[in-house]
MIDOTOR-651617 format. One record per residue (C-alpha): residue number from 1; x, y, z; residue in three letters. Coordinates in pm, 1 decimal, padded with zeros to 6 digits. Example, Ala and Ser with C-alpha at 12.3 -4.5 7.8 and 13.67 -1.06 7.14 Angstrom:
2
rec i 1, u 01230.0, v -00450.0, w 00780.0, aa ALA
rec i 2, u 01367.0, v -00106.0, w 00714.0, aa SER
This chain:
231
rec i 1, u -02213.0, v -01370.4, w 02734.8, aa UNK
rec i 2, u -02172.0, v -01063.7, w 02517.5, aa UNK
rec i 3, u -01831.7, v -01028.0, w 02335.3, aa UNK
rec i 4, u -01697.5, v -00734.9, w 02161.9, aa UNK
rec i 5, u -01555.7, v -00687.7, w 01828.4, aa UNK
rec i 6, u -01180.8, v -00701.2, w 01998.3, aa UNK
rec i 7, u -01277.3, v -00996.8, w 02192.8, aa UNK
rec i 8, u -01420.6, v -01212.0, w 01905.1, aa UNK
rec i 9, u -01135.0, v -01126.5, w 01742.1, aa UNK
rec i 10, u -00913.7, v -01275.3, w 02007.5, aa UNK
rec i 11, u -01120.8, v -01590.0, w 01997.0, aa UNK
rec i 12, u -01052.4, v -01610.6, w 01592.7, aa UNK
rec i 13, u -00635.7, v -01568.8, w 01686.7, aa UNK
rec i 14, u -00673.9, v -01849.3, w 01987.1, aa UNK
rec i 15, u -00881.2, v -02095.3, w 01729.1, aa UNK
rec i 16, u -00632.5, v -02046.1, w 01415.4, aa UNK
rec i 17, u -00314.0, v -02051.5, w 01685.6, aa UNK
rec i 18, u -00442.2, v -02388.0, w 01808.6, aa UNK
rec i 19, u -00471.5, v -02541.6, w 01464.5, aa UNK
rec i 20, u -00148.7, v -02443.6, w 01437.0, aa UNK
rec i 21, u 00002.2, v -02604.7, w 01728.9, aa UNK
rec i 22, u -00177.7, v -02929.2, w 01653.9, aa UNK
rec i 23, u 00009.3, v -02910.7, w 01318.3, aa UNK
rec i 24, u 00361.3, v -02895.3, w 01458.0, aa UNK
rec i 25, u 00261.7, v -03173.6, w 01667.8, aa UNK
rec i 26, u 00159.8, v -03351.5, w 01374.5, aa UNK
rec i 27, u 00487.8, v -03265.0, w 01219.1, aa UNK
rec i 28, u 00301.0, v -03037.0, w 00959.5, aa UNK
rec i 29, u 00432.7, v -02731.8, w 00848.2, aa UNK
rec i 30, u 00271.1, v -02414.7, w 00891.3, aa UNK
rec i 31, u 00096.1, v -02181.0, w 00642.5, aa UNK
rec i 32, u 00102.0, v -01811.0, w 00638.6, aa UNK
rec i 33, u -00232.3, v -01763.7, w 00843.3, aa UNK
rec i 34, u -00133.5, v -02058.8, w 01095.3, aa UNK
rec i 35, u 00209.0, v -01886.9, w 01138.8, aa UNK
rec i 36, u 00096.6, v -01539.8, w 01189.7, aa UNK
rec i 37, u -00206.6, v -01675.5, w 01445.9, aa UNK
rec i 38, u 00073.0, v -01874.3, w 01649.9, aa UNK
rec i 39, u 00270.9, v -01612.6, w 01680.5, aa UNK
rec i 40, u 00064.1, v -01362.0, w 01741.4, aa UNK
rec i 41, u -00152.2, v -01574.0, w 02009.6, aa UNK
rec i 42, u 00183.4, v -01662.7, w 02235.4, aa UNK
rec i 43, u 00262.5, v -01222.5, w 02212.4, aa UNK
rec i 44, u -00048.2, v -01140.5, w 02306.5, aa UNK
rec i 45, u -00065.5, v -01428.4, w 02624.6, aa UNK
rec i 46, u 00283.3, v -01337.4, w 02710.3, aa UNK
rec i 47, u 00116.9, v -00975.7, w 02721.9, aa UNK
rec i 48, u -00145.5, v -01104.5, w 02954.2, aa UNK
rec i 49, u 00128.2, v -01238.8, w 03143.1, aa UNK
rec i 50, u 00250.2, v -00883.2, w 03196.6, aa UNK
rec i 51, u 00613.2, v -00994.2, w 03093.9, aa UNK
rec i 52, u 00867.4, v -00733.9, w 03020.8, aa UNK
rec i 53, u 00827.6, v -00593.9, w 02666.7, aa UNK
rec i 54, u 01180.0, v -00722.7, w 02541.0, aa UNK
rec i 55, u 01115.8, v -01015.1, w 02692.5, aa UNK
rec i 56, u 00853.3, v -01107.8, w 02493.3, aa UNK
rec i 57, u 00994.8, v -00935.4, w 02160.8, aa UNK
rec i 58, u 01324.8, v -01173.3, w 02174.9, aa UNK
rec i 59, u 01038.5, v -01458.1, w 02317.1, aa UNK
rec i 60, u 00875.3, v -01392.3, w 01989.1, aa UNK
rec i 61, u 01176.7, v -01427.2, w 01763.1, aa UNK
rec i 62, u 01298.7, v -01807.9, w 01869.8, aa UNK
rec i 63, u 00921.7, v -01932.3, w 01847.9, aa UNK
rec i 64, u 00928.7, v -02032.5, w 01441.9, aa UNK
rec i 65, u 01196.2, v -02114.3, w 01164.3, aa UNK
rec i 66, u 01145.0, v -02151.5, w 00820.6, aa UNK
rec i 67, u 01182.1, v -02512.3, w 00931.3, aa UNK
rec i 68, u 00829.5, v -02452.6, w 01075.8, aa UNK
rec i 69, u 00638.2, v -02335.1, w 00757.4, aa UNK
rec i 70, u 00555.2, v -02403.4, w 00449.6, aa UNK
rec i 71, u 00799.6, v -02284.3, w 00184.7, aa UNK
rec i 72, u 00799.4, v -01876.6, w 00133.7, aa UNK
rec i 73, u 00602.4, v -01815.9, w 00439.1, aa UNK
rec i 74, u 00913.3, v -01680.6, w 00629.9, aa UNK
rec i 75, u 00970.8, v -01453.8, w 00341.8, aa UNK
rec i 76, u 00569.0, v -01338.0, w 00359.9, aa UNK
rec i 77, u 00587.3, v -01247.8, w 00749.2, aa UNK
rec i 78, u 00870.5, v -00987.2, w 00716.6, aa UNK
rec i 79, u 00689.2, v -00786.4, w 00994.3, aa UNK
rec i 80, u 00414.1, v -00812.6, w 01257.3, aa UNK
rec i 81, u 00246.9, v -00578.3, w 01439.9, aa UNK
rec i 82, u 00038.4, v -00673.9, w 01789.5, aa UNK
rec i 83, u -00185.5, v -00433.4, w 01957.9, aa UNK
rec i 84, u -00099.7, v -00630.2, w 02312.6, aa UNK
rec i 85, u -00286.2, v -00527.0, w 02669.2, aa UNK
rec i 86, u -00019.0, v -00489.7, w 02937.1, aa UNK
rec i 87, u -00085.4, v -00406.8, w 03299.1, aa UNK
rec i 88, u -00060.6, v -00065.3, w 03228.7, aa UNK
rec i 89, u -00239.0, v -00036.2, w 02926.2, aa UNK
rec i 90, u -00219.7, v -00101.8, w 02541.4, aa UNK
rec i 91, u 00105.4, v -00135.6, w 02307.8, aa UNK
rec i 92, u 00194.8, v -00218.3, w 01984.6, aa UNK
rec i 93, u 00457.1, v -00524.2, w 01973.0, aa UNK
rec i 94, u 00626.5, v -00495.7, w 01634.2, aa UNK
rec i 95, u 00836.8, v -00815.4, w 01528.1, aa UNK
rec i 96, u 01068.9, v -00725.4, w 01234.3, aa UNK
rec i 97, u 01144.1, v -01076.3, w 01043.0, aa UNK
rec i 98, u 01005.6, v -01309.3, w 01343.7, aa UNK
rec i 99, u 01065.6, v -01658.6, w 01132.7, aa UNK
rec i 100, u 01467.4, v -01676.1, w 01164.8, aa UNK
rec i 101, u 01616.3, v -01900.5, w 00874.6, aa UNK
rec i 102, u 01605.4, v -02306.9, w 00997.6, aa UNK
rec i 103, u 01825.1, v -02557.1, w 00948.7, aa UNK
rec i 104, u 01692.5, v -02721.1, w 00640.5, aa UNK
rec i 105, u 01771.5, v -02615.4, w 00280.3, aa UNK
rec i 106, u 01499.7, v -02401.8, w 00139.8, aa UNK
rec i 107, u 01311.7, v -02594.3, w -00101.2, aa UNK
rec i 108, u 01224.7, v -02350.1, w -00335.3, aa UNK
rec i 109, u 01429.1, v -02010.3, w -00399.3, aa UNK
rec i 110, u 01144.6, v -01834.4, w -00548.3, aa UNK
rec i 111, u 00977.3, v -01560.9, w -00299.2, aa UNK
rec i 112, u 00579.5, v -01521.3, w -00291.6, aa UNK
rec i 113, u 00518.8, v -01184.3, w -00480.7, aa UNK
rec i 114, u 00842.4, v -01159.6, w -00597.9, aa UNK
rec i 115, u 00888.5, v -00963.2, w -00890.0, aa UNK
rec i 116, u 01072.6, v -01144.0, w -01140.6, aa UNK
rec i 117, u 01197.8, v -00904.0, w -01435.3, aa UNK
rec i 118, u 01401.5, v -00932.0, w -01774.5, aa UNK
rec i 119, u 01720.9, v -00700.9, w -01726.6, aa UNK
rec i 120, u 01697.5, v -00440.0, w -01933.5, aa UNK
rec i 121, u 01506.0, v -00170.5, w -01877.3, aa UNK
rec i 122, u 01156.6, v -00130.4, w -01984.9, aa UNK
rec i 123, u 01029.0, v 00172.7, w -02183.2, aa UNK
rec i 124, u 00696.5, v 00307.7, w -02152.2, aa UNK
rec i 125, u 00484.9, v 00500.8, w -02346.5, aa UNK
rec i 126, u 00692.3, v 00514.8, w -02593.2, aa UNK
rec i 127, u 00448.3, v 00577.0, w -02853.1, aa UNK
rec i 128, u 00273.3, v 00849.7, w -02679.3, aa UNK
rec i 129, u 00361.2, v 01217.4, w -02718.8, aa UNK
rec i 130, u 00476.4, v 01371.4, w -02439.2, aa UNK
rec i 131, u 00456.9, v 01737.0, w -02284.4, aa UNK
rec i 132, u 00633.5, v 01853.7, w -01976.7, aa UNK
rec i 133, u 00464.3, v 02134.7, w -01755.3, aa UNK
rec i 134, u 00582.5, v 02323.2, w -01429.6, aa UNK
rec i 135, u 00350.4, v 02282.8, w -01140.7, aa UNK
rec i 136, u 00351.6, v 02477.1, w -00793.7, aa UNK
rec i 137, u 00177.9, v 02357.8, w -00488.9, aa UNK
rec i 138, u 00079.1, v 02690.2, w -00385.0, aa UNK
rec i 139, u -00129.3, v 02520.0, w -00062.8, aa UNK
rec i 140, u -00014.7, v 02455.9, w 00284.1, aa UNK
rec i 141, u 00025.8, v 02066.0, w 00305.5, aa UNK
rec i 142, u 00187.5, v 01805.7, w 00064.4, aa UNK
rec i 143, u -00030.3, v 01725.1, w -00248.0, aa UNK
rec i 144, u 00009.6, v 01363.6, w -00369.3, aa UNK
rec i 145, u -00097.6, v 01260.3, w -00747.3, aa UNK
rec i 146, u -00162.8, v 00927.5, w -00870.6, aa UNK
rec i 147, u -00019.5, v 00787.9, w -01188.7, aa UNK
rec i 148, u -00409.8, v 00697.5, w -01330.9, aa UNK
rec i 149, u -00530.8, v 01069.0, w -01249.1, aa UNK
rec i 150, u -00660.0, v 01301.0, w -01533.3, aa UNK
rec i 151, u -00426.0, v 01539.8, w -01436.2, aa UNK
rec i 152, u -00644.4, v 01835.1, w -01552.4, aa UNK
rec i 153, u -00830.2, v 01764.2, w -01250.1, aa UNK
rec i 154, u -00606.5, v 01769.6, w -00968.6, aa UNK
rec i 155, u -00623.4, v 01997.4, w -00693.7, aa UNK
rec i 156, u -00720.6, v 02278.8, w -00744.6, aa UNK
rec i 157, u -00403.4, v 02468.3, w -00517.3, aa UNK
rec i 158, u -00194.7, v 02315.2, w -00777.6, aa UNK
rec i 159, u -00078.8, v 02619.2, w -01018.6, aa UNK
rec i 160, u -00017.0, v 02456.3, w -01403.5, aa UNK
rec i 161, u -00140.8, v 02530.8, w -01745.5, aa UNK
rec i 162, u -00470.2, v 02305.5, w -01712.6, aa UNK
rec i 163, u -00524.5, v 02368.4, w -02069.9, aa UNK
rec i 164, u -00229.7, v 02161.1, w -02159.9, aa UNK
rec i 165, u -00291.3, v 01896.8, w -01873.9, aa UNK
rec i 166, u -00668.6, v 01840.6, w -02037.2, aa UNK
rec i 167, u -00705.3, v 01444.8, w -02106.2, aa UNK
rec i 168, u -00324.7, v 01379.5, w -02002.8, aa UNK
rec i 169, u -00219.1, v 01202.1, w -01687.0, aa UNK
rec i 170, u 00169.6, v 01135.9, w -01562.4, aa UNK
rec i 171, u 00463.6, v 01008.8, w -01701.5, aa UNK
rec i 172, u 00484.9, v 00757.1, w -01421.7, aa UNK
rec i 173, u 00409.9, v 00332.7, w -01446.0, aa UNK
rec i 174, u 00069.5, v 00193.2, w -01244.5, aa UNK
rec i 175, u 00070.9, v 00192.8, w -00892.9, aa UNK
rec i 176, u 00320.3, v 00518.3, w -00862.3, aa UNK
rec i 177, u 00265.8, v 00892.5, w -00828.2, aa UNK
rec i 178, u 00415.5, v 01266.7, w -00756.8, aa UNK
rec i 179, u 00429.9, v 01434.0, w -00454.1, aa UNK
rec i 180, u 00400.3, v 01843.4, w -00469.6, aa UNK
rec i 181, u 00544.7, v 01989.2, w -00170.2, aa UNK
rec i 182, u 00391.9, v 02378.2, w -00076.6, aa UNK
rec i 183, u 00592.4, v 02640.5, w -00254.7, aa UNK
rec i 184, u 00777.8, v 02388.6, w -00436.1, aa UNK
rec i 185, u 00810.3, v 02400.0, w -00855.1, aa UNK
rec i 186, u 00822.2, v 02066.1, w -01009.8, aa UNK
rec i 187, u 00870.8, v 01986.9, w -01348.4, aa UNK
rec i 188, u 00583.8, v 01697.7, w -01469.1, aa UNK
rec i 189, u 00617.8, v 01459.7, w -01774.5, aa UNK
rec i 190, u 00230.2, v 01426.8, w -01929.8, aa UNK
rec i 191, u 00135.8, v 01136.1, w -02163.7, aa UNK
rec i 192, u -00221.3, v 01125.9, w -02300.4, aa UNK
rec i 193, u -00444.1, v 00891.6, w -02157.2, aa UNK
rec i 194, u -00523.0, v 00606.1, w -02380.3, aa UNK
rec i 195, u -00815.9, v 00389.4, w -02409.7, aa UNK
rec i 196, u -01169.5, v 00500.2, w -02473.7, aa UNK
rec i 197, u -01104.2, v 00829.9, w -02318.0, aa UNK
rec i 198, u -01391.9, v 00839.5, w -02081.1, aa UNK
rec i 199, u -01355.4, v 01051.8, w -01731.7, aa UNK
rec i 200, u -01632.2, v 00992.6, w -01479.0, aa UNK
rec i 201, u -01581.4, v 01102.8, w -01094.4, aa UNK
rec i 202, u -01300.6, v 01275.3, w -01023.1, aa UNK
rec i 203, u -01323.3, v 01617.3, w -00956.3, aa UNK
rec i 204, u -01625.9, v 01585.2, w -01192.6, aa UNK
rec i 205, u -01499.9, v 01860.4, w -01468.7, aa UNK
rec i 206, u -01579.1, v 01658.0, w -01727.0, aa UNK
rec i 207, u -01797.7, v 01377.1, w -01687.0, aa UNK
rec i 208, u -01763.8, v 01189.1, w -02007.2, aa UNK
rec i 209, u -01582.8, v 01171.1, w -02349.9, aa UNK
rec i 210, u -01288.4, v 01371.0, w -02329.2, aa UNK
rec i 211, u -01244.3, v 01419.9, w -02718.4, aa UNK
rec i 212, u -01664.5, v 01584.8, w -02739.1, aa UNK
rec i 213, u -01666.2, v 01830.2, w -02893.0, aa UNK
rec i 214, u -01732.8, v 02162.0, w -02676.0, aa UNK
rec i 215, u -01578.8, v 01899.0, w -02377.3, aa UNK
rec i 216, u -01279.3, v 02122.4, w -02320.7, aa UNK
rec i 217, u -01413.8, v 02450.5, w -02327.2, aa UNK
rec i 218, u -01731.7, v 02382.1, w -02128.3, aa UNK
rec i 219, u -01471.4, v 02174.0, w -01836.7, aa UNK
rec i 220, u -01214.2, v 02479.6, w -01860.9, aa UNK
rec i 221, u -01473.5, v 02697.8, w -01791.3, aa UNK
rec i 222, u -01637.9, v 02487.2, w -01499.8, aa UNK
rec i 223, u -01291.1, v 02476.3, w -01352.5, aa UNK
rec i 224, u -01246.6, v 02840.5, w -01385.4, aa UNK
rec i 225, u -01601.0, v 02878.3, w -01177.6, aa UNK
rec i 226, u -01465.3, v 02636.2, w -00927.1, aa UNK
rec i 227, u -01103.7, v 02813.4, w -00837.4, aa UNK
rec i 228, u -00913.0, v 02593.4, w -01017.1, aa UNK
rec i 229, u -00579.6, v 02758.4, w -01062.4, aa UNK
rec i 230, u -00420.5, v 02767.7, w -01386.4, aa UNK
rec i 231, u -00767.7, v 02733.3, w -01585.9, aa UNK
């Protein structure tokens, strides 16, 4: 018997789905995998089934409560999507919030990955100098910048002073970034990056310690080679 990718992976959903249903027959509550298996598993047969698509979407909703799962699992499984085979072919089930709220209390208030915060607001960089530059996406499609990027070495359709932008990256926290829409001027808050100041990868202008000396020079001029604008 040879099985496919798709089909092991249904066998992995059945196995997990049926640990879970031994478990609420055993009066235990389930756990994020155990809950997303079951719920997934009785879709995807219901699919097989070939029963009406909102059928199985409202079908779907009454299955679990949070008097099902362990505590915070509701608030884990906030959506679900199921690639399902119908009769006629293949959809995409989504369930939005599929655990409804139970009966018992909630015994603990405190939601998995929540992000807990004094409440004031938190400065950053606030030692850090800070220049502010006017960029232009002068290409045809939406140019998105990360917060860690040396911004010196973003793309090259982007039209700023990349003298100024050497060894500085945005004004922006971890995680976030800047989107430059074609033909669009946005003004862009630049903080030096901190640390040892070593760029490797990239778009490969510089390759090493940006404070070298010569390291500015010899990357404006690579950039300037390359079609960089602004360089």
């Amino acid at each position: 018997m040879n099985l496919s990718p798709t089909e092991m992976d249904r066998l992995i959903i059945f196995t997990a789905a049926e640990v879970a249903r031994r478990n609420r027959r055993l009066g235990i509550r389930l756990s994020h995998p155990e809950a997303v298996a079951f719920l997934t598993d009785e879709v995807l047969v219901a699919a097989r089934r070939d029963m009406p698509y909102s059928q199985i979407r409202d079908m779907a909703s009454r299955l679990l409560t949070s008097d099902d799962v362990e505590p915070g699992v509701a608030e884990m499984v906030t959506m679900l999507y199921i690639e399902c085979m119908f009769a006629e072919g293949t959809k995409v089930m989504a369930l939005f919030e599929p655990i409804q709220r139970g009966q018992q209390p909630l015994l603990d208030t405190v939601v998995p990955g929540e992000i807990i915060s004094p409440p004031d607001d938190i400065e950053m960089f606030t030692d850090l100098p800070v220049v502010t530059i006017d960029v232009t996406n002068t290409g045809d499609r939406d140019i998105q910048v990360r917060s860690h990027t040396h911004f010196f070495e973003t793309n090259r359709a982007l039209q700023f002073d990349r003298a100024v932008a050497y060894g500085m990256k945005i004004d922006r926290p971890s995680g976030t970034g800047i989107r430059f829409e074609p033909g669009v001027v946005k003004s862009v808050r630049l903080v030096p990056i901190d640390g040892n100041r070593l760029i490797r990868g990239a778009a490969g202008l510089v390759m090493g310690a940006l404070d070298a000396p010569g390291a500015k020079e010899k990357s404006l001029e690579l950039a300037r080679a390359r079609g960089y604008l602004g360089a």
